[in-house]
PDB file of N, CA, C and O in Angstrom:
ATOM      1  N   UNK A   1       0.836  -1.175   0.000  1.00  0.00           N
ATOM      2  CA  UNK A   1       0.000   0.000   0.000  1.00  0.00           C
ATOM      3  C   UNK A   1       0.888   1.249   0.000  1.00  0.00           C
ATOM      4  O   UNK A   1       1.728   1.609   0.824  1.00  0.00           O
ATOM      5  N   UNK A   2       0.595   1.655  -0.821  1.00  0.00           N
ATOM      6  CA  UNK A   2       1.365   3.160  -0.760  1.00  0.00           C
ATOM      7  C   UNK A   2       0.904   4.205  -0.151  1.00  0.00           C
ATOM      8  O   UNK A   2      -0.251   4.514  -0.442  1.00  0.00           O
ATOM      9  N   UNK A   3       1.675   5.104   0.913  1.00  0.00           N
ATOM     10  CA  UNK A   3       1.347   6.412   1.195  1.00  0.00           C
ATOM     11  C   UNK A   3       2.108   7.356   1.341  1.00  0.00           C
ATOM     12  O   UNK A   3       3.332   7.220   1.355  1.00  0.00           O
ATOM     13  N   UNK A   4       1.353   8.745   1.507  1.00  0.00           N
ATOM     14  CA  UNK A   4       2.183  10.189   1.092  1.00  0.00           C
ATOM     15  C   UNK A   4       2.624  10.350   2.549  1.00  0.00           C
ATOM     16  O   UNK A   4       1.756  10.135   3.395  1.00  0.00           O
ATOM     17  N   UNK A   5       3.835  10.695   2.961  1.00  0.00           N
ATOM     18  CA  UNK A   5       4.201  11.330   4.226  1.00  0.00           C
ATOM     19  C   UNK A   5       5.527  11.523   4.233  1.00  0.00           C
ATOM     20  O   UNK A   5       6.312  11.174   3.351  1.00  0.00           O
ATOM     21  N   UNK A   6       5.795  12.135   5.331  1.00  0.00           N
ATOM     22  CA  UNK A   6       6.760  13.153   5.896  1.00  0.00           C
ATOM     23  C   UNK A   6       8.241  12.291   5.689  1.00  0.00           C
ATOM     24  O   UNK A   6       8.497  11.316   6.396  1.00  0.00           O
ATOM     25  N   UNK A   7       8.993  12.693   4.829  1.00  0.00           N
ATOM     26  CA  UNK A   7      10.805  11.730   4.732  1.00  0.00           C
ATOM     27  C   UNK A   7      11.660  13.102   5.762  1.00  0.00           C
ATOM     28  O   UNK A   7      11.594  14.272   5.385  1.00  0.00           O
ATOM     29  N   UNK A   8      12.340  12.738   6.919  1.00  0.00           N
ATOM     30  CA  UNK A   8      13.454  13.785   7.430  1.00  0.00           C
ATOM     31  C   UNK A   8      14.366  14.190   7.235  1.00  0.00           C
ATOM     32  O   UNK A   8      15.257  13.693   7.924  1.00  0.00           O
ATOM     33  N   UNK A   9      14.724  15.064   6.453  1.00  0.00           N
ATOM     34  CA  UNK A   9      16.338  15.388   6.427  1.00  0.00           C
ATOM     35  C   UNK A   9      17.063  16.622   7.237  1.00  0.00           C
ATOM     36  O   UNK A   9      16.408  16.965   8.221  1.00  0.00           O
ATOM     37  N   UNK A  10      18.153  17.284   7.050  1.00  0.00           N
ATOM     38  CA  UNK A  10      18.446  18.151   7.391  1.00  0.00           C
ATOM     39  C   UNK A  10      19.278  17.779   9.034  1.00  0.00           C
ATOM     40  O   UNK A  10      18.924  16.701   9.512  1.00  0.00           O
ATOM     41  N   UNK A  11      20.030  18.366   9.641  1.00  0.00           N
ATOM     42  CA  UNK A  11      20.264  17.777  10.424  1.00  0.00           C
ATOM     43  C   UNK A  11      19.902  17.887  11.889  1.00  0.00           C
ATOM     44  O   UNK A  11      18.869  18.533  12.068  1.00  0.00           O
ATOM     45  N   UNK A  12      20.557  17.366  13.121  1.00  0.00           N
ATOM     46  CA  UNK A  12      20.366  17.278  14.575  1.00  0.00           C
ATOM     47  C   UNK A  12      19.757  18.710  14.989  1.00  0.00           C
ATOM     48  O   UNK A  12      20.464  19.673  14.691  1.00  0.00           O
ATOM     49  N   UNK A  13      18.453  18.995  15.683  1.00  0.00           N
ATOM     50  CA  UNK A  13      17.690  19.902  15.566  1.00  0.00           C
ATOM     51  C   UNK A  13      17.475  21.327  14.540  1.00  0.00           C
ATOM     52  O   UNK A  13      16.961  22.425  14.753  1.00  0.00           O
ATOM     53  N   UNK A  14      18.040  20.803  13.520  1.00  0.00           N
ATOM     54  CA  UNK A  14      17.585  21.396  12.106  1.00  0.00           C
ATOM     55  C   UNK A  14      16.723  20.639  10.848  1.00  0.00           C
ATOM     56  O   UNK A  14      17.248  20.413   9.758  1.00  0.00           O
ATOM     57  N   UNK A  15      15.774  20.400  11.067  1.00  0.00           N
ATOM     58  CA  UNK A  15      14.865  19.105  10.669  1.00  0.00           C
ATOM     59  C   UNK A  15      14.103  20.275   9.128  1.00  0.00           C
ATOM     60  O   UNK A  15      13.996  21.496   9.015  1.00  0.00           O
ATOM     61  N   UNK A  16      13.762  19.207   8.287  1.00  0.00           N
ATOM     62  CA  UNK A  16      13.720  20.161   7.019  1.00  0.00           C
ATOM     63  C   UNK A  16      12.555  18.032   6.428  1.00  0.00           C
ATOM     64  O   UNK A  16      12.636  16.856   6.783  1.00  0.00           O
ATOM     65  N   UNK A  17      12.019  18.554   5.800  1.00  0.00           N
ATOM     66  CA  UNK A  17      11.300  17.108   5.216  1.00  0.00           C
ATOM     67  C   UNK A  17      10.694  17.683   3.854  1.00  0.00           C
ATOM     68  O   UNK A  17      10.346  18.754   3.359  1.00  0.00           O
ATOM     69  N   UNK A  18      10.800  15.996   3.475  1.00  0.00           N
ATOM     70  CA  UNK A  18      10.194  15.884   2.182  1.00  0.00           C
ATOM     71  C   UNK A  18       8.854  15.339   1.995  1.00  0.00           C
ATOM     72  O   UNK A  18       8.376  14.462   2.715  1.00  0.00           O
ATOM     73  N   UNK A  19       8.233  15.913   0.956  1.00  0.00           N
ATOM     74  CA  UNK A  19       7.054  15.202   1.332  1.00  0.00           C
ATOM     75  C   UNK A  19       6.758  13.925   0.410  1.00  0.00           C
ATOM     76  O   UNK A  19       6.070  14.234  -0.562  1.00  0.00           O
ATOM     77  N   UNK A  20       7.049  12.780   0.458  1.00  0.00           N
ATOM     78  CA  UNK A  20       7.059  12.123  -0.374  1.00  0.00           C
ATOM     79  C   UNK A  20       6.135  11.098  -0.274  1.00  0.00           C
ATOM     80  O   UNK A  20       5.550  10.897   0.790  1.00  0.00           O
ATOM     81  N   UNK A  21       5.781   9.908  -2.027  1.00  0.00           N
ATOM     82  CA  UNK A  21       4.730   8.643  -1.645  1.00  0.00           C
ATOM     83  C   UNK A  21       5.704   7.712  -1.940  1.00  0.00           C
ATOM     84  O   UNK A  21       6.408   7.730  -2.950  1.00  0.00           O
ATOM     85  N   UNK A  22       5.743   6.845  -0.992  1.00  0.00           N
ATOM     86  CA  UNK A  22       6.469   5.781  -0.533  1.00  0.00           C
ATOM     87  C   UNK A  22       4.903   4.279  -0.220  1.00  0.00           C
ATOM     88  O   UNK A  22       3.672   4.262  -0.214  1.00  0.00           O
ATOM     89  N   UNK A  23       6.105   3.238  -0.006  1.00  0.00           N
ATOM     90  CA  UNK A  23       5.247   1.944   0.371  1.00  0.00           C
ATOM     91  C   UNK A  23       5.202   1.994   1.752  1.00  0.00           C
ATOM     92  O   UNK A  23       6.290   2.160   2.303  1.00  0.00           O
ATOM     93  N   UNK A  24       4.180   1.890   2.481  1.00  0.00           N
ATOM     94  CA  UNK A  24       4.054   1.715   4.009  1.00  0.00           C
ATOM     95  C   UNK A  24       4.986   0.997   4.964  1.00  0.00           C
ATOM     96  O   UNK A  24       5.365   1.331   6.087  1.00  0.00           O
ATOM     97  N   UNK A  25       5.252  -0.050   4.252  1.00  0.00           N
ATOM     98  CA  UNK A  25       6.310  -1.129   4.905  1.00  0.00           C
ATOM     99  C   UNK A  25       7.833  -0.454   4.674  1.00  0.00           C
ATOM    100  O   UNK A  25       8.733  -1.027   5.288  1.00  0.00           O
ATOM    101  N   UNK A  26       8.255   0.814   3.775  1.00  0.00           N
ATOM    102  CA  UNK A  26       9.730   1.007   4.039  1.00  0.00           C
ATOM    103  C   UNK A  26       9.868   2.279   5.512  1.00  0.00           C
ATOM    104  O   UNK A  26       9.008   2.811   6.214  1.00  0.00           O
ATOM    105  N   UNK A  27      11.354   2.369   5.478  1.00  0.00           N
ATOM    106  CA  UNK A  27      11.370   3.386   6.776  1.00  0.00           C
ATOM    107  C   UNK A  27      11.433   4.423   6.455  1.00  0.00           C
ATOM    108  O   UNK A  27      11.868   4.800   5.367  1.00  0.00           O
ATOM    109  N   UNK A  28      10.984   5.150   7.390  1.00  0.00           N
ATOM    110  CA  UNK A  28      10.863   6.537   7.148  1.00  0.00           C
ATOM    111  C   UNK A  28      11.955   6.940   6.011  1.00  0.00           C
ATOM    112  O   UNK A  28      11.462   7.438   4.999  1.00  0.00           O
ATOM    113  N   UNK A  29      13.307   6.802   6.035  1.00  0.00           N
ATOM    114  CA  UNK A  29      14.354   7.986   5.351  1.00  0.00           C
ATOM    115  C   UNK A  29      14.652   6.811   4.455  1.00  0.00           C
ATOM    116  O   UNK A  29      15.872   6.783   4.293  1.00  0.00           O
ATOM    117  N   UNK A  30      14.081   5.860   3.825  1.00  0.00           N
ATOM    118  CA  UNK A  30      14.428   4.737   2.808  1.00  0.00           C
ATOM    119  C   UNK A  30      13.908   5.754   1.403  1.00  0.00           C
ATOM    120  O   UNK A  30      13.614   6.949   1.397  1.00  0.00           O
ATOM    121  N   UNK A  31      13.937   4.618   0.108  1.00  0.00           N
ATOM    122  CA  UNK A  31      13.935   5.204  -0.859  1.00  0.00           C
ATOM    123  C   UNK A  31      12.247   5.151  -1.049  1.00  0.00           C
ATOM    124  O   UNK A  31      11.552   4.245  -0.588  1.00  0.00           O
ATOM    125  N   UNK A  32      11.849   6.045  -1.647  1.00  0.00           N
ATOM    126  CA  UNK A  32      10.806   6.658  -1.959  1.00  0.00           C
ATOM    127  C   UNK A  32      10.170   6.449  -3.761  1.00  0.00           C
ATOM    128  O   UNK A  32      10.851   6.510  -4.785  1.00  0.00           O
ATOM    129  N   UNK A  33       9.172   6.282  -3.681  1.00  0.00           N
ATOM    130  CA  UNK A  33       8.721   6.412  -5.024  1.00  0.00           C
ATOM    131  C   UNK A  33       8.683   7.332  -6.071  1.00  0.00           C
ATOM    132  O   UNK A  33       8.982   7.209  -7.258  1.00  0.00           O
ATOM    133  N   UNK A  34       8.160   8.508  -5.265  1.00  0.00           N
ATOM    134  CA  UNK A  34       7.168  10.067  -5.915  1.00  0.00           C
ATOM    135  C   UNK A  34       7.953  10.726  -5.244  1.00  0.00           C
ATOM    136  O   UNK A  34       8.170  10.101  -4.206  1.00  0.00           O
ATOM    137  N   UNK A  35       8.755  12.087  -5.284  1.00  0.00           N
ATOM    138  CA  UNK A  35       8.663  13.583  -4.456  1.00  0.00           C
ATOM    139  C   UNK A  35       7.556  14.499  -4.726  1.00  0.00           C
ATOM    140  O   UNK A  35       7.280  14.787  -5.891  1.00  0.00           O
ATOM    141  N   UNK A  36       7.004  14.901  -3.898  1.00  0.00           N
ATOM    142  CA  UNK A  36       5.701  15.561  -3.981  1.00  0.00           C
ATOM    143  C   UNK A  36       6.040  16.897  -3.604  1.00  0.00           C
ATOM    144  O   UNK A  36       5.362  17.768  -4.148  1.00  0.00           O
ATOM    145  N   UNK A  37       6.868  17.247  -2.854  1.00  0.00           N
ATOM    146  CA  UNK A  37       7.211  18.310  -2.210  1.00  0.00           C
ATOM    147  C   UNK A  37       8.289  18.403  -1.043  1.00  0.00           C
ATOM    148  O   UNK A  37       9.252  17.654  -0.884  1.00  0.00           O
ATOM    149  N   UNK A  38       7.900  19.525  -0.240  1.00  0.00           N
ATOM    150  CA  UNK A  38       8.951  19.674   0.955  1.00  0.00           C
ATOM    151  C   UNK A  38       8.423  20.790   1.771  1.00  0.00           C
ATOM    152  O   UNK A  38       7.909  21.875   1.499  1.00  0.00           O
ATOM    153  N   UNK A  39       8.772  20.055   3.049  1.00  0.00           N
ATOM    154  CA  UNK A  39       8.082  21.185   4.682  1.00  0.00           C
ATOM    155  C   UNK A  39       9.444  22.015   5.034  1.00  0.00           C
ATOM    156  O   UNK A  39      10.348  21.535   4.350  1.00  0.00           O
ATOM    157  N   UNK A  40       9.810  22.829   5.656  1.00  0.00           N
ATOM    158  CA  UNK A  40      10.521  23.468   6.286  1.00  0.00           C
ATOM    159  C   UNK A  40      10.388  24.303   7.147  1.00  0.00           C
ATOM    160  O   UNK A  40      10.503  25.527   7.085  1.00  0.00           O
ATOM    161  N   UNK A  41      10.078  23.479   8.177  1.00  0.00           N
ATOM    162  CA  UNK A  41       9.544  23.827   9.555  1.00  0.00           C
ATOM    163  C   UNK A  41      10.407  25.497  10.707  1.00  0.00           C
ATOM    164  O   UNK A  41       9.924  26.388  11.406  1.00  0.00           O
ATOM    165  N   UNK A  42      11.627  25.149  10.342  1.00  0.00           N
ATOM    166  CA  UNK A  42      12.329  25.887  10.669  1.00  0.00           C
ATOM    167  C   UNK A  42      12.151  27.411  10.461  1.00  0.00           C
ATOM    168  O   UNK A  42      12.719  28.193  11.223  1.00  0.00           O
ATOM    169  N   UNK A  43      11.499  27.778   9.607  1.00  0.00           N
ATOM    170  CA  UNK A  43      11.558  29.526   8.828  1.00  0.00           C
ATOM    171  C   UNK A  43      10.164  30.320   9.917  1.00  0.00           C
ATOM    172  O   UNK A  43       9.222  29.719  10.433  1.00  0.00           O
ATOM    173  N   UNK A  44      10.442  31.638   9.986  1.00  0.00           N
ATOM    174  CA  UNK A  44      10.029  32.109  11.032  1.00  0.00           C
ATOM    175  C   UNK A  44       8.323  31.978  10.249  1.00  0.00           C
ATOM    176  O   UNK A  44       7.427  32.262  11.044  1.00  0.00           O
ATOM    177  N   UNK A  45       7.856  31.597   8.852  1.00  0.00           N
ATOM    178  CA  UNK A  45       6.970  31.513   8.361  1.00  0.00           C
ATOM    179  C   UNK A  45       7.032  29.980   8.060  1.00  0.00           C
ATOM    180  O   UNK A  45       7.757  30.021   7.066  1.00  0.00           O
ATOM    181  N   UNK A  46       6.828  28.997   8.202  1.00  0.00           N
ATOM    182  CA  UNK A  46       7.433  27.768   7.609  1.00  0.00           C
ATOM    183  C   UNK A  46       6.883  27.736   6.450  1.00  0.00           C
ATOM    184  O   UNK A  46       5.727  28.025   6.140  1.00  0.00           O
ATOM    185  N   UNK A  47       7.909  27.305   5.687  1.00  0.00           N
ATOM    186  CA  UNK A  47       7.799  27.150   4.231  1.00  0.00           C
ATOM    187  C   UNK A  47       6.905  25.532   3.968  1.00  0.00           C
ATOM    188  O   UNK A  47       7.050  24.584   4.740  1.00  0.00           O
ATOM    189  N   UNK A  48       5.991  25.492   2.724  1.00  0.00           N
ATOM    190  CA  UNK A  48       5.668  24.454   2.768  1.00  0.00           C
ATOM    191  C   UNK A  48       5.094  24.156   1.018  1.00  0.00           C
ATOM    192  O   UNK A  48       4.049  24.695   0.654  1.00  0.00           O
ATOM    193  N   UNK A  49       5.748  23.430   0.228  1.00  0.00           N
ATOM    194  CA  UNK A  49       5.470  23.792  -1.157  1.00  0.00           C
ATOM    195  C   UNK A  49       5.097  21.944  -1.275  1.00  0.00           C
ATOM    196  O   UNK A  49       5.733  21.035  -0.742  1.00  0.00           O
ATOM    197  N   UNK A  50       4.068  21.856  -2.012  1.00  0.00           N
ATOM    198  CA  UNK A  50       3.518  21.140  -2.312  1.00  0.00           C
ATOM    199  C   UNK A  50       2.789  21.146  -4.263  1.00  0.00           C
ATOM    200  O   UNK A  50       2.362  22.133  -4.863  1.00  0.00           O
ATOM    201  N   UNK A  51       2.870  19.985  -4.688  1.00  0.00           N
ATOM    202  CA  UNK A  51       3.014  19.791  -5.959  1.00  0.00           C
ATOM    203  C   UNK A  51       1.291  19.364  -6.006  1.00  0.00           C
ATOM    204  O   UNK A  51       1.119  18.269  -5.471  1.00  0.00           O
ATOM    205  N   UNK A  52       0.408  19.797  -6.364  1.00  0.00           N
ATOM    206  CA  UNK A  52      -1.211  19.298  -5.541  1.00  0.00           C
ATOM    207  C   UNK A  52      -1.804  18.539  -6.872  1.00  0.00           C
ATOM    208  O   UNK A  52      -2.895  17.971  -6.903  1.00  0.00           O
ATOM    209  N   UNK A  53      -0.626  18.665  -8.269  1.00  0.00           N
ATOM    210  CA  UNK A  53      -1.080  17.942  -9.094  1.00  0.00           C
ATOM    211  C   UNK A  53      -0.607  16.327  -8.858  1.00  0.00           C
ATOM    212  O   UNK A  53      -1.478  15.548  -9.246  1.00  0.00           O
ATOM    213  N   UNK A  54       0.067  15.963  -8.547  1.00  0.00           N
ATOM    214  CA  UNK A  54       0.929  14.998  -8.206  1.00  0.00           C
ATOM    215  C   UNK A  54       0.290  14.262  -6.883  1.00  0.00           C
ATOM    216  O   UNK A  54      -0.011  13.070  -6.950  1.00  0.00           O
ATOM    217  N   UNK A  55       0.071  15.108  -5.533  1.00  0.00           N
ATOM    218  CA  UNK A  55      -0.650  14.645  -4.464  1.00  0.00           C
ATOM    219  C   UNK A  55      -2.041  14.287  -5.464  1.00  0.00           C
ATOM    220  O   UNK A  55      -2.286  13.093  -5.642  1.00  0.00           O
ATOM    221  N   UNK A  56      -2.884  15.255  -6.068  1.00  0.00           N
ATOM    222  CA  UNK A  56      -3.920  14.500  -6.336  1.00  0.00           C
ATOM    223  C   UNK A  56      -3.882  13.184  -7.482  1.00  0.00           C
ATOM    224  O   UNK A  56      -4.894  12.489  -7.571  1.00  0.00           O
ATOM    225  N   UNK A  57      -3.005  12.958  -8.114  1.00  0.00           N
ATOM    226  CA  UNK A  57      -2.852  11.660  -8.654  1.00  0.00           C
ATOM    227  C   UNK A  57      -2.688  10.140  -7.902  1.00  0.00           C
ATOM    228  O   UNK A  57      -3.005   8.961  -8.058  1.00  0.00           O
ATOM    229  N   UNK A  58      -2.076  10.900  -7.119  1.00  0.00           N
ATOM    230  CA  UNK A  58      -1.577   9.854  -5.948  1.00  0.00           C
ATOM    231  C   UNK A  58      -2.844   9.387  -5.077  1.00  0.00           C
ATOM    232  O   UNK A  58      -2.951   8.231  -4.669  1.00  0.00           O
ATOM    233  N   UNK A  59      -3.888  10.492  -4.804  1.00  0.00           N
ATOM    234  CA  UNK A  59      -4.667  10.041  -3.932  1.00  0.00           C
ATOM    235  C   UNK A  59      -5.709   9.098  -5.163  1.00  0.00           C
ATOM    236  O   UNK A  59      -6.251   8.024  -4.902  1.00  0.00           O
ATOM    237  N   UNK A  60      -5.780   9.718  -6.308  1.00  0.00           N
ATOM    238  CA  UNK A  60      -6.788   8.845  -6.779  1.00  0.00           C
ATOM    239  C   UNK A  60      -6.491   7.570  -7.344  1.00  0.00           C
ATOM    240  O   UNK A  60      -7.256   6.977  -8.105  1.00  0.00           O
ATOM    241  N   UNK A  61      -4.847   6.950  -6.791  1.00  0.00           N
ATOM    242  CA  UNK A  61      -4.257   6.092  -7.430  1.00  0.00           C
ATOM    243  C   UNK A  61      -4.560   5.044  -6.189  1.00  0.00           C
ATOM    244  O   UNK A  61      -4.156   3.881  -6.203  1.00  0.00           O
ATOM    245  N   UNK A  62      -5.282   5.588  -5.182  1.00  0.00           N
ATOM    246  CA  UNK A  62      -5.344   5.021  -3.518  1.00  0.00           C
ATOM    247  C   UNK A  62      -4.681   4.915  -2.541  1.00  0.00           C
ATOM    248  O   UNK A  62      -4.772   3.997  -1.727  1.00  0.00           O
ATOM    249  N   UNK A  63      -3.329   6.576  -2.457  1.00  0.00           N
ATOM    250  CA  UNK A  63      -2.334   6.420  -1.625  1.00  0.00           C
ATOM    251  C   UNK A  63      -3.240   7.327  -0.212  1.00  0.00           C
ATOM    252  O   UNK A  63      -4.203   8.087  -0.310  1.00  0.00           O
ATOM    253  N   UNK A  64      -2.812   7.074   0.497  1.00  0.00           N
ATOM    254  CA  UNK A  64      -3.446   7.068   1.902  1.00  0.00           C
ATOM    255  C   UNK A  64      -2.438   8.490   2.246  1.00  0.00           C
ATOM    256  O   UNK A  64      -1.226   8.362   2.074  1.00  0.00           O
ATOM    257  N   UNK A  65      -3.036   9.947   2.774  1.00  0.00           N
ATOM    258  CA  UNK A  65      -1.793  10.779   3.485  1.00  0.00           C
ATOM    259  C   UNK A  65      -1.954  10.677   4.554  1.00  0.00           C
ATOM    260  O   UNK A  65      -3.057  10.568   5.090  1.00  0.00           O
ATOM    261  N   UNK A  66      -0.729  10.692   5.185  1.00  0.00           N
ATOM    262  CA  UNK A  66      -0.942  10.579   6.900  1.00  0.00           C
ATOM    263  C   UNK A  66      -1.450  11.985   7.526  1.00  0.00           C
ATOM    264  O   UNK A  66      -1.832  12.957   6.875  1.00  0.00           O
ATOM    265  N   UNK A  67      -1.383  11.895   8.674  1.00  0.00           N
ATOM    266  CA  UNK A  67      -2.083  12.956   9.421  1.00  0.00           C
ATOM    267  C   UNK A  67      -1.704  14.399   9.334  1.00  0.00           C
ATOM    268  O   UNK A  67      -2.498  15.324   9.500  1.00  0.00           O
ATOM    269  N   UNK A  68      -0.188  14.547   9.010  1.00  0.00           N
ATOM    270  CA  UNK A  68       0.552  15.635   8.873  1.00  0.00           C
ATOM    271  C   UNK A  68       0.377  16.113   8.016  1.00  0.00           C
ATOM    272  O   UNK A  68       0.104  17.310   7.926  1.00  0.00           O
ATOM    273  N   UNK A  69       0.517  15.034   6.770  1.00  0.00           N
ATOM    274  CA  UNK A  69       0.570  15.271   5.365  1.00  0.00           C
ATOM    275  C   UNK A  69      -1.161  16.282   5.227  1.00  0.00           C
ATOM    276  O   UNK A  69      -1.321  17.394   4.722  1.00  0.00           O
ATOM    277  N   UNK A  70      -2.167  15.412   5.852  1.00  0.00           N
ATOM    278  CA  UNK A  70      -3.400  16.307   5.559  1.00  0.00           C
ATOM    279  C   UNK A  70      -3.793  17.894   6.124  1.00  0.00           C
ATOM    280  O   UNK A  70      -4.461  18.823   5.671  1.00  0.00           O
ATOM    281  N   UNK A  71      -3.027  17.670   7.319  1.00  0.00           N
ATOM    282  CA  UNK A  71      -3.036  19.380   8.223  1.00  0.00           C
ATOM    283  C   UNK A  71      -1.857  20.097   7.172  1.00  0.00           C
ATOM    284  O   UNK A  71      -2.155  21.219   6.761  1.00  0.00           O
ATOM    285  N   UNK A  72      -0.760  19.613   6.792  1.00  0.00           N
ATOM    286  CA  UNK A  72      -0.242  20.445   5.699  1.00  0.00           C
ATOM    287  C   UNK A  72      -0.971  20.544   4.001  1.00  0.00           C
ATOM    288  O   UNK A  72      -0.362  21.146   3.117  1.00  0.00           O
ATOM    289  N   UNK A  73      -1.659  20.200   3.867  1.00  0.00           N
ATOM    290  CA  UNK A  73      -2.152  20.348   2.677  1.00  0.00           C
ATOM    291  C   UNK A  73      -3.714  21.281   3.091  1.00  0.00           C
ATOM    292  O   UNK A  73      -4.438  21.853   2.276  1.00  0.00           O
ATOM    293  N   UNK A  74      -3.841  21.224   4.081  1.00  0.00           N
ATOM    294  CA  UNK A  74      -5.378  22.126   4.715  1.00  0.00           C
ATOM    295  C   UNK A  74      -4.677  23.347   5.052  1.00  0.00           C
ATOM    296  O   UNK A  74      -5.492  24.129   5.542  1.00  0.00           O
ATOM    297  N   UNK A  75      -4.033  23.624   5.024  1.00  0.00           N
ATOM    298  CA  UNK A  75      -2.661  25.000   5.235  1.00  0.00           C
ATOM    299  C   UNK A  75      -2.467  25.461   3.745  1.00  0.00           C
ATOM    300  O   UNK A  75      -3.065  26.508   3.502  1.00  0.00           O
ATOM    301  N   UNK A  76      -1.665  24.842   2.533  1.00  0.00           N
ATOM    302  CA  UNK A  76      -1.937  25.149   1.816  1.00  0.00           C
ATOM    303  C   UNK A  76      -2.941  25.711   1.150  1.00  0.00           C
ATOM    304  O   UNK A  76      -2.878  26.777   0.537  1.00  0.00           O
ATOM    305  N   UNK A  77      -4.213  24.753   1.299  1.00  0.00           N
ATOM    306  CA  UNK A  77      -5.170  25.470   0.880  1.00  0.00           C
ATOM    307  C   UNK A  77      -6.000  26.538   1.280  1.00  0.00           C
ATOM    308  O   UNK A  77      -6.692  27.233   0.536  1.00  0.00           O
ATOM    309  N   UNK A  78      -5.879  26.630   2.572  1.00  0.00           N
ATOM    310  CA  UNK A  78      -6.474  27.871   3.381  1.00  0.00           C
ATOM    311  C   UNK A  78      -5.376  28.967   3.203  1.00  0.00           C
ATOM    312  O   UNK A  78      -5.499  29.974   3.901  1.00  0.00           O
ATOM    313  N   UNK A  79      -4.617  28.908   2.588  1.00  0.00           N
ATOM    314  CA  UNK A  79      -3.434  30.193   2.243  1.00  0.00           C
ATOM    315  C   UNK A  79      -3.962  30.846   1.074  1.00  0.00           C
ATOM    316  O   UNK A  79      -3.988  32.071   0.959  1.00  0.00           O
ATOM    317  N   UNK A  80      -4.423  29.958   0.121  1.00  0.00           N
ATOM    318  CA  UNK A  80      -5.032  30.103  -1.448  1.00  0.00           C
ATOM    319  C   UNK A  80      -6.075  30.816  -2.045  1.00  0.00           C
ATOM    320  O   UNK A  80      -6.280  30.713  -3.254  1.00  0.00           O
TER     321      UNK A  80
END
């Protein structure tokens, strides 16, 4: 089953993520299918760019977003 969520990079309390669709069963920072985007939590505005053509392919392909993934995409769109 595939789903969209949060990959970590960046380093030891400088945390920066990708937003990517991956298979449920790999680990978090394993290889990934799709890049969809990227969070960057850090900025006194956090940055958060999202690809919504790509997320919506994905969802109608039956990828599941996790919880984050949906409060960041309800951000996006309430910015819009």
């Amino acid at each position: 089953m595939v789903v969209i969520r949060l990959s970590r990079l960046g380093t030891k309390h400088i945390p920066f993520y990708r937003i990517v669709a991956t298979d449920r069963r790999k680990p978090r920072e394993s290889r990934f299918i799709d890049l969809i985007g990227h969070y960057n939590p850090m900025l006194e505005k956090p940055e958060i760019n999202i690809n919504l053509d790509k997320y919506n392919e994905w969802i109608q392909k039956g990828a599941k977003p996790s919880t984050t993934v949906k409060s960041l995409i309800k951000k996006v769109n309430s910015d819009n």
